[in-house]
C-alpha positions as CSV (number, residue, x, y, z in Angstrom):
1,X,12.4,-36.7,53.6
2,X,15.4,-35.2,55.9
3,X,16.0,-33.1,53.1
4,X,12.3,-31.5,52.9
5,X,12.3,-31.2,56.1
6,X,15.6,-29.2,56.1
7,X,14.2,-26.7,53.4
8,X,11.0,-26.1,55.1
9,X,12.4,-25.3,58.3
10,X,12.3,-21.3,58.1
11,X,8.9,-21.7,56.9
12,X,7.9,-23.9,60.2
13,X,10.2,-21.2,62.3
14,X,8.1,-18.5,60.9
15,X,4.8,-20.2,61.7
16,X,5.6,-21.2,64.9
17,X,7.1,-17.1,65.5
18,X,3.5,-16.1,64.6
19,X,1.6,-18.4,66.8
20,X,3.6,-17.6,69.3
21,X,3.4,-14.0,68.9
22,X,-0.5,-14.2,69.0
23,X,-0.8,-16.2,72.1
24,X,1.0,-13.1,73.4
25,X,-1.3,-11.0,72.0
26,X,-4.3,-13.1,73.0
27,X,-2.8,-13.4,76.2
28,X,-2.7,-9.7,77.0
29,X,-5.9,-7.9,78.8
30,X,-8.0,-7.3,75.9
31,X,-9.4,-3.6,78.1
32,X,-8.0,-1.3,80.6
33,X,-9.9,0.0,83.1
34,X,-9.6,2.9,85.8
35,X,-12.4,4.7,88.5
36,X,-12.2,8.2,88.4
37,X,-12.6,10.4,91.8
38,X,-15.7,11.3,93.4
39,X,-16.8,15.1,92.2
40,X,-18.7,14.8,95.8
41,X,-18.9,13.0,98.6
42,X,-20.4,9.6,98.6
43,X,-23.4,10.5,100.7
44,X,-24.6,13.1,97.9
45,X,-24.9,10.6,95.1
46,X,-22.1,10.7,92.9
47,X,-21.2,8.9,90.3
48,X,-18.3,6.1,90.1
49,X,-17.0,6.4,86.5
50,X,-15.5,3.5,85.0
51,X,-12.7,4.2,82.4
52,X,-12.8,1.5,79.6
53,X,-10.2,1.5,76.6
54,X,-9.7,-1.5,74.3
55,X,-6.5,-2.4,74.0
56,X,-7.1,-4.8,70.7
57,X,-7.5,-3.9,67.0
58,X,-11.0,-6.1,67.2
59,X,-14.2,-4.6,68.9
60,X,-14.7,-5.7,72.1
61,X,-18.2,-6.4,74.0
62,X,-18.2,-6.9,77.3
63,X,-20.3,-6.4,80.8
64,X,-19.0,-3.9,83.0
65,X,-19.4,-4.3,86.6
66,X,-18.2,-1.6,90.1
67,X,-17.9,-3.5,93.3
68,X,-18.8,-0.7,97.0
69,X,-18.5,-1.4,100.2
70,X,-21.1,-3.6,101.4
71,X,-23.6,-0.7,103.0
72,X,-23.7,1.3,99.7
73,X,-26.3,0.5,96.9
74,X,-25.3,1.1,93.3
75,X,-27.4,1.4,90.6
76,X,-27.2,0.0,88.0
77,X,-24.6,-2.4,89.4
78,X,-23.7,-3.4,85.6
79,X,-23.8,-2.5,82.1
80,X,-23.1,-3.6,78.9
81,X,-20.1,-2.0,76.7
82,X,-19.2,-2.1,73.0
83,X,-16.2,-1.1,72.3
84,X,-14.2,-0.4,68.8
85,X,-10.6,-0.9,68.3
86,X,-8.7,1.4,70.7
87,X,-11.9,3.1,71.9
88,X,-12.1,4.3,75.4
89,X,-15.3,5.1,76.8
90,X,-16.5,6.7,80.6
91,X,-19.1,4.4,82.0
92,X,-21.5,6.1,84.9
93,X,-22.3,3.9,88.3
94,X,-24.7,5.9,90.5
95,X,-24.2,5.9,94.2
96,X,-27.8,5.5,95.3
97,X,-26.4,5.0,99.2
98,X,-23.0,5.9,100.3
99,X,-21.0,6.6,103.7
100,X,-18.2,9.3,104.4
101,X,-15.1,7.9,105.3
102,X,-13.0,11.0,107.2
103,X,-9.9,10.3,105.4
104,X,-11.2,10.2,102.1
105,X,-10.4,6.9,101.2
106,X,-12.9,4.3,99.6
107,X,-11.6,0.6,97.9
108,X,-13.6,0.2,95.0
109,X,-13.7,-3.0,92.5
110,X,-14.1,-2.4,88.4
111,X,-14.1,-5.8,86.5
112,X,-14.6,-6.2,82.5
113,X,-16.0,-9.1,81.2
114,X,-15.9,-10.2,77.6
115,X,-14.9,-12.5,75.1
116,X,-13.9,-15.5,78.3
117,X,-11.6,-13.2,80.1
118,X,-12.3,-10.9,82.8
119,X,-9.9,-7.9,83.6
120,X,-10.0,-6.7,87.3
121,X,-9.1,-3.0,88.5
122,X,-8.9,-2.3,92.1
123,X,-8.7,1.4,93.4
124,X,-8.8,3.4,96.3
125,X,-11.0,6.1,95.0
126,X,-11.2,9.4,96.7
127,X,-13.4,12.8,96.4
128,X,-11.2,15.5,95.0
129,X,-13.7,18.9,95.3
130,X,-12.9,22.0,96.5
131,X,-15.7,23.2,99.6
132,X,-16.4,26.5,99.7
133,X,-13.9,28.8,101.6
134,X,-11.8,31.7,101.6
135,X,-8.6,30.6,103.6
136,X,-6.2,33.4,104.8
137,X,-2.9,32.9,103.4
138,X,-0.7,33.0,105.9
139,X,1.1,30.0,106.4
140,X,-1.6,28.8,108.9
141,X,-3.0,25.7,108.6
142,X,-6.0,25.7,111.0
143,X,-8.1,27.0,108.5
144,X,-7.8,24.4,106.3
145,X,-9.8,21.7,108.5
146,X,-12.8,22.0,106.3
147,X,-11.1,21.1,103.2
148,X,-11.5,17.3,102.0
149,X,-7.6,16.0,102.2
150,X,-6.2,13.9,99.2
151,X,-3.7,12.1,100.1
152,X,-0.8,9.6,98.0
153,X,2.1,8.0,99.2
154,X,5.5,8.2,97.1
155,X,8.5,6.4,98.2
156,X,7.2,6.0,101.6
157,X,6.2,9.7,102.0
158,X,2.9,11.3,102.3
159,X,1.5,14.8,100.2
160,X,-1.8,15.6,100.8
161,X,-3.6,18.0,98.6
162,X,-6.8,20.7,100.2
163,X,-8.3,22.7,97.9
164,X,-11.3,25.5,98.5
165,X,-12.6,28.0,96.3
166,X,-14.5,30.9,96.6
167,X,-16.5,33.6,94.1
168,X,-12.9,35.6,93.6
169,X,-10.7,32.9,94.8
170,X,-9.6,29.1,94.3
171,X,-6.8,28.0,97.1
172,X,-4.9,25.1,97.3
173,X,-2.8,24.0,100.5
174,X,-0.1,21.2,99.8
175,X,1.3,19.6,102.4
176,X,4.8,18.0,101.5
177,X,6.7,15.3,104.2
178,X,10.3,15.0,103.3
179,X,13.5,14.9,105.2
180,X,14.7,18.2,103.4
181,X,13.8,21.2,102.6
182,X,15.4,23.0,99.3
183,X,14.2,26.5,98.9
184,X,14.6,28.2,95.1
185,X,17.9,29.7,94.7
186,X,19.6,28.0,97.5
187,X,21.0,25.1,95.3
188,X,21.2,24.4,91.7
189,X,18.0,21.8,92.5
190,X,14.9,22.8,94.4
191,X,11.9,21.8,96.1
192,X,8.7,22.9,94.3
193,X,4.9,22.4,93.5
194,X,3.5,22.4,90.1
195,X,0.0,22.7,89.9
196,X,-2.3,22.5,86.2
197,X,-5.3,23.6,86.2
198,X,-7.9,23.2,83.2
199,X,-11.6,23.0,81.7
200,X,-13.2,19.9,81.8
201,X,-14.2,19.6,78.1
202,X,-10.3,20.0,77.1
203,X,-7.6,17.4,76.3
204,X,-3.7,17.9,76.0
205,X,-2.1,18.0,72.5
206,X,0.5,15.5,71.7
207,X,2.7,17.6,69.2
208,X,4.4,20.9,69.8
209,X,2.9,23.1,67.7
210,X,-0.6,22.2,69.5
211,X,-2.1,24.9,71.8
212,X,-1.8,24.4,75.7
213,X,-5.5,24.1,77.4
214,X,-4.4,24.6,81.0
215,X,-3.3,27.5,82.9
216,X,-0.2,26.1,85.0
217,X,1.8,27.2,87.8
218,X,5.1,26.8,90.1
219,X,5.0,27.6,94.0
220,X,8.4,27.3,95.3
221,X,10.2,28.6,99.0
222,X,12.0,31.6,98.5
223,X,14.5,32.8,101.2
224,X,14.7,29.8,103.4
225,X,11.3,30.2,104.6
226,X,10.8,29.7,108.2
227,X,10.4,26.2,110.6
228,X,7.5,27.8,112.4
229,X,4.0,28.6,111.2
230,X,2.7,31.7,110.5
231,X,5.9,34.3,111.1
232,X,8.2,35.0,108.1
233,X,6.8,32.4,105.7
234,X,7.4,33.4,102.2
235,X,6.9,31.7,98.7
236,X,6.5,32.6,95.2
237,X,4.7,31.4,92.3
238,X,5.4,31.5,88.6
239,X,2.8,31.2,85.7
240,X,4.5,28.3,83.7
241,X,1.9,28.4,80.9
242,X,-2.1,29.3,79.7
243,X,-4.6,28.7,76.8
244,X,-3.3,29.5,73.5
245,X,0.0,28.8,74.4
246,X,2.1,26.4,71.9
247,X,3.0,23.3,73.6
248,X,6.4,23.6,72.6
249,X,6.8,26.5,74.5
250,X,6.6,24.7,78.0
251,X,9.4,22.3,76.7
252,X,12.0,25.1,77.2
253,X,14.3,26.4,79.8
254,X,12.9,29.8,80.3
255,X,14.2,32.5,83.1
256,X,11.5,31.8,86.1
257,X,11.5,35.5,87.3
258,X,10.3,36.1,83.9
259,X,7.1,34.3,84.9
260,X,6.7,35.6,88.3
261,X,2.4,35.8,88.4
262,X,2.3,38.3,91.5
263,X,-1.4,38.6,91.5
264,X,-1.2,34.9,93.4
265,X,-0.9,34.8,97.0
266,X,1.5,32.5,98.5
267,X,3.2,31.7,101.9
268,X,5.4,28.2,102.2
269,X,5.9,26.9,105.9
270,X,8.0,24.3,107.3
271,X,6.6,22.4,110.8
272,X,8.7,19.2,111.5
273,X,9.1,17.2,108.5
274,X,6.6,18.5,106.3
275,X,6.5,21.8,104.0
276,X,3.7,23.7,103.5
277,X,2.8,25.5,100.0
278,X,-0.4,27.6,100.2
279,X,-1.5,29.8,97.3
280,X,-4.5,31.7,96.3
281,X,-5.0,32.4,92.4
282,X,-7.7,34.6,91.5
283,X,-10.2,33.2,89.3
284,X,-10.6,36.6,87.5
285,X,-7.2,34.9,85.5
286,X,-9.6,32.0,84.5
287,X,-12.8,33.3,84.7
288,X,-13.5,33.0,80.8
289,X,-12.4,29.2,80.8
290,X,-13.9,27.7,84.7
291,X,-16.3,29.6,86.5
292,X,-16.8,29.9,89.6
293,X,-19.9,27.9,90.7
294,X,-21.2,24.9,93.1
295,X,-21.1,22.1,91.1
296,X,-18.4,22.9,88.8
297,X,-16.0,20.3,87.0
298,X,-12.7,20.5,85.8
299,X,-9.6,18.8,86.2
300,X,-6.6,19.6,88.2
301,X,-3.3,17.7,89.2
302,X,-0.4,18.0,91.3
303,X,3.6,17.4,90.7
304,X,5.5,17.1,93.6
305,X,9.0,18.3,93.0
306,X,11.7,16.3,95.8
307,X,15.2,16.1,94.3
308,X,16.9,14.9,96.8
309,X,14.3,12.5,98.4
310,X,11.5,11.1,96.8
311,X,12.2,12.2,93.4
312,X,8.8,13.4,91.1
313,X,5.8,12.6,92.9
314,X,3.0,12.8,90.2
315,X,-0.9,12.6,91.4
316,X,-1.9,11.0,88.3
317,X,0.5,8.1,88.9
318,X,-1.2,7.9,92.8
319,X,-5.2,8.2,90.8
320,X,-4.5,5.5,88.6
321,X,-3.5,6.3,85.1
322,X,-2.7,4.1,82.6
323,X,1.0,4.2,80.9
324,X,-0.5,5.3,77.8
325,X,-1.6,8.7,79.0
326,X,1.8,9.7,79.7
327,X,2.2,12.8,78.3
328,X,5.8,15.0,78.3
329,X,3.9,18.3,76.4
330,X,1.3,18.0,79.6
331,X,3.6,19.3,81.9
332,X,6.4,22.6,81.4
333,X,9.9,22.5,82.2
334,X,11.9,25.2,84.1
335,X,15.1,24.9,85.6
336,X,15.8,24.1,88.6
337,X,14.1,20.7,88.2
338,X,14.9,17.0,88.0
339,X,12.6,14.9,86.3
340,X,12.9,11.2,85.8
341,X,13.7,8.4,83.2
342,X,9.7,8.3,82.1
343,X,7.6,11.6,80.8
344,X,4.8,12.6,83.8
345,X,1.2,11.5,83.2
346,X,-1.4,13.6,81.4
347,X,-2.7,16.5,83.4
348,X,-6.2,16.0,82.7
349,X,-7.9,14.2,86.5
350,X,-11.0,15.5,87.5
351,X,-11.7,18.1,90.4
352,X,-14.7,19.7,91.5
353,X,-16.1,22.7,93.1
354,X,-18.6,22.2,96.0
355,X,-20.4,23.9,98.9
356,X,-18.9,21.8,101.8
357,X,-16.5,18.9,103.2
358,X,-19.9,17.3,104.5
């Protein structure tokens, strides 16, 4: 008996390997889930949509539910999902009754329920749209009061991201706390903003022969800038990539001055501990791809560059993305630039364009 016993062990090891292996599995959430942001404010009812992949090689069915503050009314307030292996679908909510919360800020609930386990997603949703406005750049803020603020904390410091657009214009204000300011050219690392901009309809290849969907750019302090507002601000941008562009182009070094894109308009201040980058691009550069018009989606996101503080502060970390959607061809290199251990997250969040904050 012993002796059996001795000359089945590797086969009891390998069963007992598997079972454990698929308790694991089992174990795992069987869906992810994430809220995308508002296109408008909650009083015009938007719609909460609810990001659902299956993470298992079995089709999943489930019910789908979005908890809102107590005063709004949602409708429906849950639906029914099928899912096939690896699927991910986008799942509508409509906010029948909502309230404006002035710093753009709104807890919302997701939970998936299927198969005896229910996954959870908690969020702090916000609107990320662009009012109408033509802001002077100038290294001024005050004009920038009507713009709905986004704002994520990294390491303990705050960015805060204003947008408006108008019929010739789209203008983005970034405001940057950190304990040091590094202007381009000063030191072998710099301070910088890296915006992507793209259609809403597009998606980001994952090899490098692939062709770039988004137009992308660099806004960096040149000169030292200035501590004050308004008086000797300067700044620069750089056109880091467009459609039709290989991927694998963005994954070299290239000379920035190269890529200087003069027809933006760009001022960078410094007041206390927080740097602002202000830039106009003209939509005439996009025109073919987004147009210019109330109601408008696309999707836009935001790298904060902070070598020697916060390291990489990347908006689609801050709305939620899942680790999957990481995504080094999403984002171009240039040098200058520190980027961490893990590739930066897919470029692809939505934005809208509307007619006001309100």
């Amino acid at each position: 008996m012993r002796s059996n016993l001795v000359d089945r062990w590797p086969t009891y090891t390998a069963l007992l390997l598997t079972l454990i292996a698929c308790q694991t599995v089992l174990a795992a959430d069987p869906v992810a889930l994430r809220i995308e942001s508002f296109g408008v404010a909650p009083a015009h009812a938007p719609s909460a949509v609810v990001q659902i992949k299956n993470l298992r090689d079995v089709p999943y069915r489930g019910v789908l539910r979005v908890t809102v503050p107590a005063v709004w009314q949602l409708s429906p307030t849950e639906q029914e999902v099928d899912l096939a292996p690896g699927q991910t679908k986008r799942v509508p909510f409509v906010v029948k009754r909502g309230t404006i919360a002035q710093e753009n800020v709104y807890p919302l609930e997701a939970s998936a329920t299927g198969g005896g386990v229910t996954v959870t997603r908690r969020q702090n949703v916000v609107t990320a749209s662009a009012p109408y406005f033509k802001p002077e750049i100038d290294g001024k803020i005050d004009d920038w009061k009507d713009a709905i603020p986004v704002t994520f904390i990294t390491g303990g410091k705050k960015t805060v991201v204003h947008t408006f657009w108008n019929r010739r214009q789209f203008s983005i204000l970034v405001a940057v706390e950190e304990e040091r300011w590094i202007a381009h050219g000063t030191e072998p690392n710099c301070d910088a903003v890296q915006i992507a901009i793209s259609p809403q309809d597009t998606r980001t290849g994952t090899s490098a022969e692939e062709e770039a969907t988004r137009f992308e750019f660099l806004l960096v302090a040149t000169g030292g800038g200035t501590q004050g507002r308004g008086e000797g601000t300067q700044g620069k941008c750089f056109k880091l990539a467009e459609p039709g562009m290989a991927l694998g182009v963005g994954s070299k070094l290239r000379e920035l001055e190269s890529l200087a894109f003069d027809d933006a308009v760009v001022a960078v201040s410094r007041v206390g501990g927080v740097t602002y980058y202000e830039c106009g691009i003209p939509f005439k550069l996009m025109r073919d791809r987004i147009r210019p018009s109330e109601g408008r989606e696309f999707h836009l996101s935001v790298l904060i560059h902070d070598p020697d503080g916060t390291g990489l502060r990347d908006w689609g970390a801050a709305a939620g993305m899942w680790p999957s959607q990481r995504n080094r061809l999403a984002w171009s290199l240039w040098p200058g630039a520190v980027w961490g251990e893990k590739p930066p997250f897919d470029n692809k969040l939505q934005w809208g364009l509307c007619s006001s904050k309100y």
